[in-house]
Backbone as ProteinMPNN parsed JSONL, in Angstrom:
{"seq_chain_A": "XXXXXXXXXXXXXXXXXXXXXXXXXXXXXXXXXXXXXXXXXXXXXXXXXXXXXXXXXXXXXXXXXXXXXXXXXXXXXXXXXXXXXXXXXXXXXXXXX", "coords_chain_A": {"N_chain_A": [[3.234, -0.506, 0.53], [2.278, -4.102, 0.694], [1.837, -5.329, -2.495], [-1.284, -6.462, -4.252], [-0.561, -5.476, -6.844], [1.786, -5.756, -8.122], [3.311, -8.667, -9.29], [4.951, -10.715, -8.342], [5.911, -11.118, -4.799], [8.032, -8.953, -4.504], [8.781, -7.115, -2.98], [7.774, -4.061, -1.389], [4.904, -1.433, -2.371], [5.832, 1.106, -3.633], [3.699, 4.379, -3.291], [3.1, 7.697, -5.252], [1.29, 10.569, -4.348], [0.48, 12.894, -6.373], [-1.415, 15.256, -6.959], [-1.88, 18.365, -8.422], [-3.738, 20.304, -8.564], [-7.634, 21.139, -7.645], [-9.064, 19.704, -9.552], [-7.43, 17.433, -10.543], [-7.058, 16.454, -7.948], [-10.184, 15.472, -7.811], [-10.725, 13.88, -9.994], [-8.453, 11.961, -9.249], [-9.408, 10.935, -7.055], [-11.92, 9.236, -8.318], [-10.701, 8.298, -10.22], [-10.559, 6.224, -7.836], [-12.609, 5.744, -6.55], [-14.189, 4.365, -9.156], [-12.228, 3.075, -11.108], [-9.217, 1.532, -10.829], [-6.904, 3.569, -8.663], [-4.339, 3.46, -9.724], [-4.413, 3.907, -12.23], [-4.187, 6.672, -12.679], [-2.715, 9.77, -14.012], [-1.81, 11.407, -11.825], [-0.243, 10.164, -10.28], [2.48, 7.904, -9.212], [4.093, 4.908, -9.281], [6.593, 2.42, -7.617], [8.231, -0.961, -7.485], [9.501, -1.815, -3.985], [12.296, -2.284, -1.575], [12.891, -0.688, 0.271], [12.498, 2.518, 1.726], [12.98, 5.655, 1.903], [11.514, 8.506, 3.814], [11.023, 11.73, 3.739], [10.376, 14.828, 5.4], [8.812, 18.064, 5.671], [6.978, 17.816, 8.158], [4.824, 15.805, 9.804], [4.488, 12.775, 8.105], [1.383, 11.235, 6.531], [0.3, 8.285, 6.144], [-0.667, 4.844, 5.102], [-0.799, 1.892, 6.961], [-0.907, -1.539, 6.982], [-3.906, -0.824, 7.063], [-4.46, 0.491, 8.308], [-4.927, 4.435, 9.221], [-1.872, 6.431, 9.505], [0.82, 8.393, 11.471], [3.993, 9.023, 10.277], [7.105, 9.805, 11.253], [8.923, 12.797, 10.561], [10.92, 12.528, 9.502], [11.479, 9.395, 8.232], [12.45, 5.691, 7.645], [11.182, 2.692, 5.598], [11.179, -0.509, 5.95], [10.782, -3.405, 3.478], [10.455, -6.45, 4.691], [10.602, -9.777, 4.098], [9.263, -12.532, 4.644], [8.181, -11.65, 7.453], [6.259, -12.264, 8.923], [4.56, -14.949, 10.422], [1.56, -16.472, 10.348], [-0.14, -18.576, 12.591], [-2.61, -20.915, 12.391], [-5.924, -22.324, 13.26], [-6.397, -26.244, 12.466], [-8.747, -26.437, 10.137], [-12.044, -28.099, 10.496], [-12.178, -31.646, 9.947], [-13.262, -32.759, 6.777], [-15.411, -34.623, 6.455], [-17.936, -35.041, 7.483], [-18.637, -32.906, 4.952], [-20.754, -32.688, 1.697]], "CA_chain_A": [[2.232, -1.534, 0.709], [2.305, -5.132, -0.222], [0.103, -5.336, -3.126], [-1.767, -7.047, -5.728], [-0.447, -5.346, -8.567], [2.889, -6.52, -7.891], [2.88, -10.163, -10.07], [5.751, -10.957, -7.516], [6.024, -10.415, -3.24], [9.402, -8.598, -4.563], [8.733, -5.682, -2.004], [6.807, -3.143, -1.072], [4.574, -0.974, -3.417], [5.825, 2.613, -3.476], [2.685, 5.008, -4.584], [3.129, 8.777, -4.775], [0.313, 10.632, -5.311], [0.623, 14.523, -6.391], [-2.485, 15.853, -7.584], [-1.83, 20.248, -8.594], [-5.098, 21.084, -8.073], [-9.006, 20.878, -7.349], [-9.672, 18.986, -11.065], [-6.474, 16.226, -10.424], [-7.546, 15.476, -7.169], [-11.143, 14.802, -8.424], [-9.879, 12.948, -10.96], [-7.629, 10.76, -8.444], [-10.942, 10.035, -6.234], [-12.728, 9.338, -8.878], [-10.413, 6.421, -10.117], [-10.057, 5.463, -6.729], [-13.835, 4.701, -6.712], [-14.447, 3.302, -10.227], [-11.255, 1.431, -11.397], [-7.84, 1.793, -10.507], [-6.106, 4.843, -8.403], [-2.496, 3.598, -10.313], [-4.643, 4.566, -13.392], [-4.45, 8.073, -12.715], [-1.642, 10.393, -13.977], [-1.112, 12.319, -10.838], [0.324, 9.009, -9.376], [3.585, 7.682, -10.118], [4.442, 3.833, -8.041], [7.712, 1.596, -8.169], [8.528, -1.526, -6.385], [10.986, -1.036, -3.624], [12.545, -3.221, -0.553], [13.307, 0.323, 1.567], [11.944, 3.495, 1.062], [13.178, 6.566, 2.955], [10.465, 10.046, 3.779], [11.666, 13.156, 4.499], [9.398, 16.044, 4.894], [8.738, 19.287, 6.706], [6.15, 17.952, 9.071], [4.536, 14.15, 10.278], [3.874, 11.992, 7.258], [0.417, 10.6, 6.452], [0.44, 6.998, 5.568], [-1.593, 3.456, 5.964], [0.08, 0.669, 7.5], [-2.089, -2.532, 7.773], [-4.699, -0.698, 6.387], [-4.724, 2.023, 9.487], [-4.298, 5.729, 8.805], [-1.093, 6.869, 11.043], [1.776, 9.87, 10.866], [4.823, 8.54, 10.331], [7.841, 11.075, 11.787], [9.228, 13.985, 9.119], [12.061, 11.627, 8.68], [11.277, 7.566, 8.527], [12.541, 4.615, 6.742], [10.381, 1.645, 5.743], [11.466, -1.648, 5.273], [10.485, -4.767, 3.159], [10.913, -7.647, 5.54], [9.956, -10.971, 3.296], [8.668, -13.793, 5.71], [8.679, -11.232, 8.475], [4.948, -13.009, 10.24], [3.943, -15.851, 9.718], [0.613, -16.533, 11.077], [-0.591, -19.977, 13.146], [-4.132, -20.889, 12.089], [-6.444, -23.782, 13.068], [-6.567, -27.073, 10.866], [-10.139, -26.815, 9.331], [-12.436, -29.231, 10.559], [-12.235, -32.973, 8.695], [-14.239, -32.714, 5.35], [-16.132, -35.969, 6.37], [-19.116, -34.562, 7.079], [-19.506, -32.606, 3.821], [-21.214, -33.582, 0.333]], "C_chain_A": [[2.664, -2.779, -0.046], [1.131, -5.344, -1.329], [-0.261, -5.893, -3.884], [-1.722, -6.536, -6.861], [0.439, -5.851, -8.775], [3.147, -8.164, -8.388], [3.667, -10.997, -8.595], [5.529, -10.095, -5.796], [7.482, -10.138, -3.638], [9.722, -7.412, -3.133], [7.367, -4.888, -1.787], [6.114, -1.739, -2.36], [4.338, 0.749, -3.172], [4.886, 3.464, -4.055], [3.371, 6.644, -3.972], [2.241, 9.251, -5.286], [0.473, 12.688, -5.632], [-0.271, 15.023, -7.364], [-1.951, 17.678, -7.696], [-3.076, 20.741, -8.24], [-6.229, 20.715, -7.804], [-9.52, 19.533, -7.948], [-8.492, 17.524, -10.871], [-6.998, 15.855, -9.05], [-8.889, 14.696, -7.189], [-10.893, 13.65, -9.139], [-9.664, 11.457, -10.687], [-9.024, 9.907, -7.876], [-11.762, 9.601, -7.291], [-12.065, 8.227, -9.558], [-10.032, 5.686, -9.294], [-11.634, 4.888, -6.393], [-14.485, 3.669, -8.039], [-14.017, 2.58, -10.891], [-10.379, 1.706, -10.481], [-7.311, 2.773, -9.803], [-5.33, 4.662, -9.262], [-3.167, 4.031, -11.486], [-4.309, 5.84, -13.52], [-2.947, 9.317, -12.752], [-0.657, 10.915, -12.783], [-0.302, 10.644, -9.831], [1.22, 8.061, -10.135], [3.716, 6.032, -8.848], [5.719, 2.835, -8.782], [7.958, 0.709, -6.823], [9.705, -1.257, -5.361], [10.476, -1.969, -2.278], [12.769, -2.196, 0.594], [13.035, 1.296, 0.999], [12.332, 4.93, 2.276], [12.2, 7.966, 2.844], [10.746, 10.579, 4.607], [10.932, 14.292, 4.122], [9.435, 17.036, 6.132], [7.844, 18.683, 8.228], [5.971, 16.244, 8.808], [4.003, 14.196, 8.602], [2.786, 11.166, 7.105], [0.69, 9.234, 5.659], [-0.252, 5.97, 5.885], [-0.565, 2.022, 6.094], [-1.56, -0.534, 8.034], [-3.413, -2.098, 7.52], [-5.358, 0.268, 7.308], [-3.893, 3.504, 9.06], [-3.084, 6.247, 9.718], [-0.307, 7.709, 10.703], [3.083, 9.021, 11.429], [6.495, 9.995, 11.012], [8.035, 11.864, 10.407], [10.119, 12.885, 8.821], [12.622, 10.255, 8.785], [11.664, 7.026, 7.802], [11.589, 3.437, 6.748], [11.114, 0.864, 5.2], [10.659, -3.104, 5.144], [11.138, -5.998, 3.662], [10.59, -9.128, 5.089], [9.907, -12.139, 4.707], [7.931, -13.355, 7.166], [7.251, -11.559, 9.605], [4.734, -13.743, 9.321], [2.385, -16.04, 10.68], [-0.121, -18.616, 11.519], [-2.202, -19.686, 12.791], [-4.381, -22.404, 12.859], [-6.275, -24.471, 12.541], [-8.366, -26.762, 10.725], [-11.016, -28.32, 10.056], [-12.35, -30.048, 9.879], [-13.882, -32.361, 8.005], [-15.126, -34.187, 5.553], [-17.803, -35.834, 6.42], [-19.742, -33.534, 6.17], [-19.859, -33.775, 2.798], [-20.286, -33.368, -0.214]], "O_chain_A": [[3.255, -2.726, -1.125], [-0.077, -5.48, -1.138], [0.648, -6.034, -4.702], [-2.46, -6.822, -7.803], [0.337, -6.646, -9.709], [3.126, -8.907, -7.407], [3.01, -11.771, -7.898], [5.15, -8.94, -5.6], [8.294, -10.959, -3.213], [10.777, -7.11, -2.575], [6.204, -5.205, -2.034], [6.912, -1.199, -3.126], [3.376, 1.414, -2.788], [4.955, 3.538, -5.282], [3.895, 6.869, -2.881], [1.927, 8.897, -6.422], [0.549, 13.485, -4.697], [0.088, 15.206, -8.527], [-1.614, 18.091, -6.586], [-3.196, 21.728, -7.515], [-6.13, 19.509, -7.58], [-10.1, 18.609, -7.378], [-9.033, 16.461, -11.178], [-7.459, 14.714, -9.041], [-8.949, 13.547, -6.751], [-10.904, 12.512, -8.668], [-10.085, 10.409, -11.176], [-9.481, 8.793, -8.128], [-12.873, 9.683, -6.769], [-12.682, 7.162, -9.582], [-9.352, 4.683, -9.508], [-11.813, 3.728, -6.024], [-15.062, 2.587, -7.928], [-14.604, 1.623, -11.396], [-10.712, 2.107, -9.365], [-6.906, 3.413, -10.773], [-5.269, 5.655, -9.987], [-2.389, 4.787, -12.068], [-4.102, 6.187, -14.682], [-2.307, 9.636, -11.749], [0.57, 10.915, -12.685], [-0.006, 10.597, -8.637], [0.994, 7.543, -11.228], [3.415, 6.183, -7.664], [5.842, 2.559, -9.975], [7.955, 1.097, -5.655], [10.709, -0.629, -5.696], [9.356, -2.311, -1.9], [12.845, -2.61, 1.75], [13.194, 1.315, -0.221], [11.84, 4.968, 3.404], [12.157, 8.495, 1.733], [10.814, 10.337, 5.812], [10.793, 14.732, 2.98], [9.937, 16.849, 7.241], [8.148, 19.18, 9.312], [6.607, 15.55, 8.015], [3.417, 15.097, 8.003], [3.053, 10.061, 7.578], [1.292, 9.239, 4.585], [-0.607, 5.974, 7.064], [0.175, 1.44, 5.3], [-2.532, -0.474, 8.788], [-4.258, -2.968, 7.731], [-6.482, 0.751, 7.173], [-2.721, 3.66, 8.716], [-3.457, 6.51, 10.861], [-0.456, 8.061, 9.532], [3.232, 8.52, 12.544], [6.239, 11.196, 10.922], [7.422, 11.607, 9.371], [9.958, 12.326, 7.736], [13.727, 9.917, 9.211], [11.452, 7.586, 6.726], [11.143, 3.114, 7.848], [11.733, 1.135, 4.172], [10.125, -3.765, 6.034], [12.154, -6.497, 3.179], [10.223, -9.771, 6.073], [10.769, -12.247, 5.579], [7.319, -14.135, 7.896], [7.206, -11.197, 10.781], [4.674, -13.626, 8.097], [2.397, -15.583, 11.824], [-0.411, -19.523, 10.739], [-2.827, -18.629, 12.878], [-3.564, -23.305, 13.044], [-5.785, -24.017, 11.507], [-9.025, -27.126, 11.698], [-10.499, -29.438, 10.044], [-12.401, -29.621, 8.725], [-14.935, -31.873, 8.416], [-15.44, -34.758, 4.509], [-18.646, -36.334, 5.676], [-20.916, -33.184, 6.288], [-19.6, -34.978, 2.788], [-20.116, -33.826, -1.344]]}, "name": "protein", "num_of_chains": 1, "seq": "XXXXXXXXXXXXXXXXXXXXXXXXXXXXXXXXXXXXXXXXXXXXXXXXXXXXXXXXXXXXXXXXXXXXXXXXXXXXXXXXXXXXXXXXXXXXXXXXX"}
C-alpha cells in the first residue's frame, strides 16, 4: 500500500500480519479499531518498491482499497507517477467572502 506512515512516496508499504492465536488476533483488531494496527506486535512492515508472494494457495490482499486474491505466486510493483489524474479547475473564487 501507499501509505501515510511512510514520511516519503519512497514505495509501497509492506505489512505482514501473523497473529499465533485467538488472544493476538484480538489484540490486532483491537488496534485496528482504537489506534494503530502497525502498533501491534504480531505485525512486522518495511518500505519496498517490489514485493514478491509465494504461497500454497490464492493470496488475500487490498488493492485500492478492494479485497481481491492475488495468484499463489505474484509480484507487486511500485510504479511512482504511474496515474495521474485530470480534474476540473474549481470554479473562480469571485463569488465567495
Amino acid at each position: 500500500m501507499i501509505s501515510r506512515a511512510l514520511e516519503e512516496p519512497v514505495g509501497l508499504e509492506a505489512a505482514a500480519m501473523n497473529p499465533h492465536d485467538a488472544s493476538d488476533a484480538f489484540r490486532l483488531a483491537a488496534h485496528a479499531l482504537f489506534d494503530d494496527w502497525r502498533h501491534d506486535p504480531a505485525v512486522k512492515t518495511k518500505p519496498a518498491r517490489r514485493i514478491r508472494v509465494s504461497a500454497r494457495s490464492r493470496v488475500p490482499a487490498v488493492l485500492d482499497g478492494e479485497p481481491i486474491l492475488l495468484p499463489a505466486d505474484s509480484t507487486v510493483k511500485f510504479l511512482p507517477k504511474a496515474f495521474r489524474a485530470l480534474a476540473p479547475r474549481p470554479p473562480a473564487a469571485e463569488d465567495t467572502v
